[in-house]
N, C-alpha and C positions, 0 to 999 in steps of 0.2 A: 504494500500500500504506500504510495506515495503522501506524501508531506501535505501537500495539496488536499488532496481526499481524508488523509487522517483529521488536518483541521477542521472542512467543511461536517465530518462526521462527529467530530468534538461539538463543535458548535450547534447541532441540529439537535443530538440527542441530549447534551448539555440543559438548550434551551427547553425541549418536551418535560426532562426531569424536573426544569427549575419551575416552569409555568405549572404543571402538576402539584407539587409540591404546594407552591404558591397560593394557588386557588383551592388545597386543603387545607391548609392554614388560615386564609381569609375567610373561609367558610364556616370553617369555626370560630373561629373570634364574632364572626356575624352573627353566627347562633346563640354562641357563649353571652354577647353582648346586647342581645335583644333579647335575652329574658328578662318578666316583667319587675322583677328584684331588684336588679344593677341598673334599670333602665330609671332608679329614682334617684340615683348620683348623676352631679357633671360631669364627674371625669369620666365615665362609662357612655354618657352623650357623645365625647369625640371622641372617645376612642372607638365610637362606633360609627362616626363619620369617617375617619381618616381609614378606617377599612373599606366603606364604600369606594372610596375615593382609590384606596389602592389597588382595589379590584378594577377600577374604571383605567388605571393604569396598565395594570399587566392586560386584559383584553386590547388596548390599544397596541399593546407592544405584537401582537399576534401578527399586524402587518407587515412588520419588518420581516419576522420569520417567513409568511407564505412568498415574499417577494426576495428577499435576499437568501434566506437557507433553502429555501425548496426551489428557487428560481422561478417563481410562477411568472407571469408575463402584467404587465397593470395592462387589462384593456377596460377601464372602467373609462367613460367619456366625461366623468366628473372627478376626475384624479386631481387635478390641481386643487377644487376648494376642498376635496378629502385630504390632499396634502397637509390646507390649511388646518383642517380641525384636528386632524390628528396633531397636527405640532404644538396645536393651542391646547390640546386636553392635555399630551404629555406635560408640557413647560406648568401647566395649572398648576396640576397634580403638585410636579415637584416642588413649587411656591407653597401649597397651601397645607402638605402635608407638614413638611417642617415646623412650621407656625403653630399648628394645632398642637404638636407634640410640647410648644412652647408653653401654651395655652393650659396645656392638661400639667407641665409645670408648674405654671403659676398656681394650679388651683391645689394642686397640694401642697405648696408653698402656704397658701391663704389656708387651709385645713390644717396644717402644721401648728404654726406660728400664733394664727388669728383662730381660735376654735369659736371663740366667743362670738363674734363673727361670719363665722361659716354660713347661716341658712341665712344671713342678709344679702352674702356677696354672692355666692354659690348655687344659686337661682338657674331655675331653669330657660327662666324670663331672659338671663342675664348673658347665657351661654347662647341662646338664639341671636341675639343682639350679637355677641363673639363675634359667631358663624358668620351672619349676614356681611358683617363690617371686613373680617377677616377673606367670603367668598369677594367679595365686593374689588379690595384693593389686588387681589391677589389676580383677577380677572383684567383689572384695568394696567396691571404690570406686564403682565403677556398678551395683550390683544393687538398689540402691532402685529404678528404675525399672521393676521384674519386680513391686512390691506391686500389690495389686488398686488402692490410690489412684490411680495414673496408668492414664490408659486414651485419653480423645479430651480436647482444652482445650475443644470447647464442641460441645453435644449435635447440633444441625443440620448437624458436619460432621468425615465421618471419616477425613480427612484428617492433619488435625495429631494429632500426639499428646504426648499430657500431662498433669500435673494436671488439673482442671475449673477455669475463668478466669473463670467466670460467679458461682463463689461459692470464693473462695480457702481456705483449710486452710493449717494449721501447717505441712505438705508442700507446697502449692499455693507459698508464700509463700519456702520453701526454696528449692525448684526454679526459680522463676522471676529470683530477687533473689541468692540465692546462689551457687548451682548453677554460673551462668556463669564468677564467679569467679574456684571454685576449678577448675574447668576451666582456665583462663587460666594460673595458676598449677602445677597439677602438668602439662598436656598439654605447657604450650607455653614459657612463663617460665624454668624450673627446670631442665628438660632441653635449652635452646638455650644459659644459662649451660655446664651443664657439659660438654657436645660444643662450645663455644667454649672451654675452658680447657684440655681435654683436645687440641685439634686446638692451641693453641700452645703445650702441653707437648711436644706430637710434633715439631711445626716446631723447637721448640729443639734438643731432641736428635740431630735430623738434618742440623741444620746444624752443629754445635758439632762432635760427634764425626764423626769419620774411622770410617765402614763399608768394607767391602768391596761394590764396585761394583754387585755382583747385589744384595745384601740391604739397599742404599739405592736402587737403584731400586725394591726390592719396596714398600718404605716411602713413595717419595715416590707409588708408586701407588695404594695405600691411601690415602694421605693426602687423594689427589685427587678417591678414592671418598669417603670420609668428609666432605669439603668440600663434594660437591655435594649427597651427602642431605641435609647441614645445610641447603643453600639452598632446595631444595625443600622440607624441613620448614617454615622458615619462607615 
């Protein structure tokens, strides 16, 4: 088997394992997360968004697999504005998931710290508000990429998508030099600081003060949750 072939075969069945794997893990957190029990916590609210959300990612990613691992052909006559959406649901995704996990930070930061506090701040009311405010910005940071400017980066293949590479633009120049960036910066940068500050805010607090034994285990098991998404995020 040539180098060639082993890779393409790495990469094909790689990807089957991971999306499998995937979509049983999100399935369960879906299930785990919509029972009517956890469904009366905040932090059980996004962490059951950010599943949808991540579910709506790996299905989007299925395209790349049927066009580049399996080589299927794009003859869809509306490939460029699919282009679009798919590049805008990914880029969402990866904006918006980060944030929430910030979000579900905070809020055991505020359960931690501020217990007294808790059912003032930690509303349901309060988390909708998040969501809306949070789906909102996160929408208007990646919706350049829905302008008719971005469509294929080079005409003989419909594949990549993006500005045109062949003759750059004031957007072409953005997107390519910029783009990645601030990506770097609001996805991954900004939001691993503060779910790292916030995760050894919590750590103090639980160790410092004396709880009562149920509601310091509840915490150190959040905590455990909250430390693994962080590692997976990064």
């Amino acid at each position: 088997m040539s180098a060639s072939s082993l890779s393409t075969a790495i990469g094909t069945y790689g990807y089957i394992a991971t999306f499998s794997l995937g979509l049983i893990g999100h399935s369960c957190s879906l299930w785990t997360f919509s029972q009517r029990r956890l469904r009366s916590t905040s932090t059980t609210v996004l962490f059951l968004t950010i599943t949808i959300f991540d579910m709506l990612y790996l299905f989007m990613s299925l395209h790349d697999f049927f066009l580049i691992n399996l080589g299927l052909p794009q003859l869809s006559l509306y490939y460029i504005p699919l282009c679009r959406f798919r590049t805008f649901i990914i880029n969402f995704v990866q904006t918006i998931s980060p944030w929430l996990l910030v979000f579900i930070a905070f809020d055991r930061v505020i359960r931690a710290r501020l217990p007294h506090r808790t059912k003032q701040i930690c509303r349901k009311k309060n988390i909708v508000i998040v969501l809306l405010v949070t789906i909102s910005c996160a929408v208007a940071f990646n919706s350049h990429v829905l302008q008719p400017s971005f469509a294929t980066a080079f005409p003989f293949n419909r594949i990549i998508c993006g500005p045109l590479r062949t003759n750059l633009t004031d957007y072409g120049i953005f997107y390519y030099f910029t783009w990645s960036a601030l990506q770097i910066w609001i996805n991954i940068l900004v939001p691993a600081l503060l779910m790292i500050a916030c995760l050894i805010a919590v750590y103090r607090k639980v160790r410092n003060v004396a709880l009562v034994r149920r509601n310091q285990q509840l915490q150190k098991q959040m905590l455990l949750l909250m430390l693994s998404k962080v590692i997976l995020f990064l």
